[in-house]
FITOR-164106 format. One line per field, with one value per residue (C-alpha): x, y, z. Coordinates in pm, whole numbers, plus 50000, padded with zeros to 5 digits. Layout:
c1 c(X|...)
c2 c(Y|...)
c3 c(Z|...)
This chain:
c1 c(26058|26308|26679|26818|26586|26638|27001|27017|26799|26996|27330|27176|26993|27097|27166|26833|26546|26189|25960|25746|26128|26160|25819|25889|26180|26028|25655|25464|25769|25828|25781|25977|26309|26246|26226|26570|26761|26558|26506|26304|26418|26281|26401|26165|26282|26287|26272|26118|26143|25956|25740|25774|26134|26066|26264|26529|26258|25975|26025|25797|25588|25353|24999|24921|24537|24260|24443|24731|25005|25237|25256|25556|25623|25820|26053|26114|26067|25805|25696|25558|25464|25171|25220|25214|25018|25198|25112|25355|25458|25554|25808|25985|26313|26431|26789|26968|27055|27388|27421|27102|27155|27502|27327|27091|27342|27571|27300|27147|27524|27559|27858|27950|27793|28052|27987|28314|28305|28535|28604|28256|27933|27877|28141|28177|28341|27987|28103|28354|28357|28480|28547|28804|28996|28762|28640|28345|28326|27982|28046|27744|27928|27772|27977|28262|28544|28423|28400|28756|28887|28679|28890|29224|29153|29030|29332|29546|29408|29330|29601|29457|29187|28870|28494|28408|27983|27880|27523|27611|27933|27912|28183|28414|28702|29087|29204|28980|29017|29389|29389|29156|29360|29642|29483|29349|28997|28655|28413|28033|27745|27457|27136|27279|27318|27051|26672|26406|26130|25776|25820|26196|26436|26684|26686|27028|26999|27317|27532|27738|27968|28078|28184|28323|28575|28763|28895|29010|29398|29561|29567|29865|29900|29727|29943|29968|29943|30336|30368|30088|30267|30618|30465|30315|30701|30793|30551|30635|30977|30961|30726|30998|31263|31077|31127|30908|30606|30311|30144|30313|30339|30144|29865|29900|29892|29576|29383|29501|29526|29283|29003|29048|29038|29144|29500|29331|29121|29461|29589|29287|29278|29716|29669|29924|29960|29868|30194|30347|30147|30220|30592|30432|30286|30623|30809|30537|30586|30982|31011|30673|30743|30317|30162|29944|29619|29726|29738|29396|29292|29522|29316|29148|29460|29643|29348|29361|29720|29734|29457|29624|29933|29735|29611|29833|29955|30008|30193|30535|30522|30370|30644|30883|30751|30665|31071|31235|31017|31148|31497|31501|31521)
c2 c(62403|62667|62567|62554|62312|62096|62094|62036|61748|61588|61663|61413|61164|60811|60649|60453|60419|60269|60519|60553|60707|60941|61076|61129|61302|61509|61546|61663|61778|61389|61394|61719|61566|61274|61412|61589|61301|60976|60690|60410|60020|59725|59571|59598|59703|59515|59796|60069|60430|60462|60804|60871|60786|60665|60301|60155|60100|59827|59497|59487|59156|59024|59035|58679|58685|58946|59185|59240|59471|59500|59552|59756|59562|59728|59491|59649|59374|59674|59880|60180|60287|60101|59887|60031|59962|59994|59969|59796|60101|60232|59998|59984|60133|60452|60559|60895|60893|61091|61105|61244|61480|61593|61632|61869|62082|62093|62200|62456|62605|62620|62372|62075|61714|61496|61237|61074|60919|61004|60794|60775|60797|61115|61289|61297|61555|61646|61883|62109|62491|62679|62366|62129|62398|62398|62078|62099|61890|61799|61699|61555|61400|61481|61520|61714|61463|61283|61619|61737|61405|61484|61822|61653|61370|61591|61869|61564|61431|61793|61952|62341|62509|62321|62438|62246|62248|62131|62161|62440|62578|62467|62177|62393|62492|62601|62320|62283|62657|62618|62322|62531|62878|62687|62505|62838|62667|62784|62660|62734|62615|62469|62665|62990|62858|62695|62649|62335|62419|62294|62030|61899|62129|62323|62711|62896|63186|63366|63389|63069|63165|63504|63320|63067|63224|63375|63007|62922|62886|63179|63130|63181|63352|63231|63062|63132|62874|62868|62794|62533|62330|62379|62233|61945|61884|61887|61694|61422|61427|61388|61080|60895|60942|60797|60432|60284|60100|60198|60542|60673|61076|61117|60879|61072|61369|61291|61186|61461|61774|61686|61488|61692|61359|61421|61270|60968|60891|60865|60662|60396|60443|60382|60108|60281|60458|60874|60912|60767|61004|61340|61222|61231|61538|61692|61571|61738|62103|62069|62031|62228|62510|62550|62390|62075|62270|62558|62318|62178|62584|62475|62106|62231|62342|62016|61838|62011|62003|61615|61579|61801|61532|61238|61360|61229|61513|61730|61488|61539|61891|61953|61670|61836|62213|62116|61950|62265|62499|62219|62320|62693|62666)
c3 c(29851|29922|29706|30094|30200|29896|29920|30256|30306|29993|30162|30460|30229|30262|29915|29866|30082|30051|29918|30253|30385|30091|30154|30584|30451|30163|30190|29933|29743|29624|29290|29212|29361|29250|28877|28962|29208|29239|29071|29162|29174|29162|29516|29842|30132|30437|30658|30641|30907|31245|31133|31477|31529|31859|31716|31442|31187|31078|30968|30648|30649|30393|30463|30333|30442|30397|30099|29894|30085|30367|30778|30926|31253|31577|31710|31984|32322|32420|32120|32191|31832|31623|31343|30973|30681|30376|30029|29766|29635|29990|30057|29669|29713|29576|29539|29485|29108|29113|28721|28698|28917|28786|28420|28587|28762|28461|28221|28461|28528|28152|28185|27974|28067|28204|28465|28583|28947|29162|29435|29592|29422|29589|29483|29066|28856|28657|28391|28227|28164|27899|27693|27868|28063|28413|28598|28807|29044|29275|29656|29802|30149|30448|30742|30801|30776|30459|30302|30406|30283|29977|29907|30012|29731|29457|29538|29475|29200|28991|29175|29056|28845|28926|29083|29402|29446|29754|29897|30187|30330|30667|30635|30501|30751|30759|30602|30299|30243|30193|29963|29729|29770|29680|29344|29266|29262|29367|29571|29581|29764|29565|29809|29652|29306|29197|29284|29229|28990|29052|28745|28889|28697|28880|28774|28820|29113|28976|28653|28693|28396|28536|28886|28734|28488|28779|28856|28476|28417|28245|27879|27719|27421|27119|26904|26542|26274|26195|26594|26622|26319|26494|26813|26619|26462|26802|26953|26670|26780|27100|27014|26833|27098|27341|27350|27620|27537|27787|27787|27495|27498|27151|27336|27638|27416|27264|27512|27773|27560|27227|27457|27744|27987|28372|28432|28590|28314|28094|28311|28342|27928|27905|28159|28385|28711|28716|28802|28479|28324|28520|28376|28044|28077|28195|27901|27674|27910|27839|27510|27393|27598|27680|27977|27840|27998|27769|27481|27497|27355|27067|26977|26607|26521|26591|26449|26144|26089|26155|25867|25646|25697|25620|25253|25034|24792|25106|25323|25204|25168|25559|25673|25539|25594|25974|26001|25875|26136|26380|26313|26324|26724)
């Protein structure tokens, strides 16, 4: 199976299906996408395809008398197609196993495993490159307005720097091109990326690393150790002053910049709303001086310096070391 015939037909795959439907739609090729998208339930379908497609489907019925199994009946008031006879593993259901999937993707792009849903089960961020710094984010919709909403929902909720994988181009329009210009992201189809493998594992059809560090956010420049314990001073400070109770900034902090979580993912861990945390996030900008993307290059060192703080010789000395650095601005 060519990786544009395999992308395609999962880009117009209903969610689940009995198996009998999963082999109309991909032949001999079954098992392979099955090993890479599928996974098989334990429900039975009560309906199964017309091979023919000459109705809405076959009622599956029982056969109570003369074997074990199942008839596909035509309701139609004049069928014109014959009845089926289908084994119980024809009419088990199947269903499109997006994390699966995602894993795949992310390991053949030489990305970082991260399955967060986003919205629909179809569309989930599946990775990260280059540590925490890119997104990548796997659109499965399949029709043109469910994939522009798509865009417009992820450019709103990772507002720039993120990949965009979608099975083919041929949704994308005007619209969906600006939103992406203007988040600096990238998009790429998944037919020219990546290929299905006789035993189900998807090989990568061009350097995924070397497209995708065009789209990562402009590092600033690296900061030195005497910097990295000034912005931890800072950071501290700006802690203390801040008097509310929910989504505190050294939580959102933490979570945002040391975990590298999405700004929804703060929020649902802070129990607020995003924006309460883009507010956050703004706070930490202002008095840091570094965009909180730019500080998730800077994590060890904040790590590092918040352990040497905790050791109890050393405590004093940093505290006080990291306070005077504080007030040289």
């Amino acid at each position: 199976m060519s990786a544009k015939g395999f992308w395609e037909l999962l880009e117009r795959a209903p969610v689940s299906a009995a198996r009998c439907g999963w082999d109309q739609r991909f032949g001999t090729n079954f098992e392979r996408v099955a090993a890479a998208a599928l996974r098989r339930t334990e429900r039975q379908a009560r309906r199964v395809p017309c091979p023919d497609g000459c109705c809405d489907g076959h009622r599956v019925v029982p056969v109570r008398y003369g074997g074990c199994g199942f008839v596909g009946v035509c309701d139609e008031d004049e069928p014109s197609c014959e009845d089926l006879t289908l084994t119980h593993d024809q009419v088990m259901i199947w269903e499109m196993d997006y994390q699966r999937l995602g894993r795949a993707v992310a390991r053949a792009l030489g990305c970082d495993a991260r399955d967060v849903e986003m919205g629909s089960p179809r569309v989930r961020q599946i990775g990260t490159f280059s540590g925490a710094g890119l997104p990548v984010v796997m659109a499965l919709e399949g029709g043109a307005m469910e994939f522009r909403q798509t865009v417009t929902d992820i450019f709103l909720r990772l507002r720039e720097h993120f990949i965009l994988l979608a099975p083919s181009g041929r949704f994308m329009d005007v619209t969906c091109h600006g939103m992406l210009k203007a988040a600096k992201a990238g998009f790429y189809d998944l037919d020219s990326l990546l290929a299905l493998e006789a035993d189900g594992r998807l090989r990568s059809l061009r350097h995924a690393p070397e497209l995708f560090s065009a789209h990562l956010p402009e590092r600033e420049e690296p900061a030195t150790d005497d910097e990295a314990r000034q912005l931890f001073a800072l950071l501290k400070e700006l802690d203390a002053a801040n008097t509310v109770r929910k989504a505190p900034v050294s939580q959102v902090f933490r979570l945002y910049c040391l975990e590298g979580l999405s700004r929804a993912e703060v929020a649902k861990r802070c129990g607020c709303v995003e924006s309460l945390v883009t507010l956050r996030l703004h706070e930490i900008e202002r008095k840091l001086g570094r965009k909180p993307a730019a500080l998730r290059e800077l994590s060890p060192e904040f790590e590092r310096i918040e352990e040497s703080l905790s050791e109890p010789r050393a405590r004093r000395i940093h505290r006080r070391s990291a306070m005077e650095e504080s007030g040289d601005d």
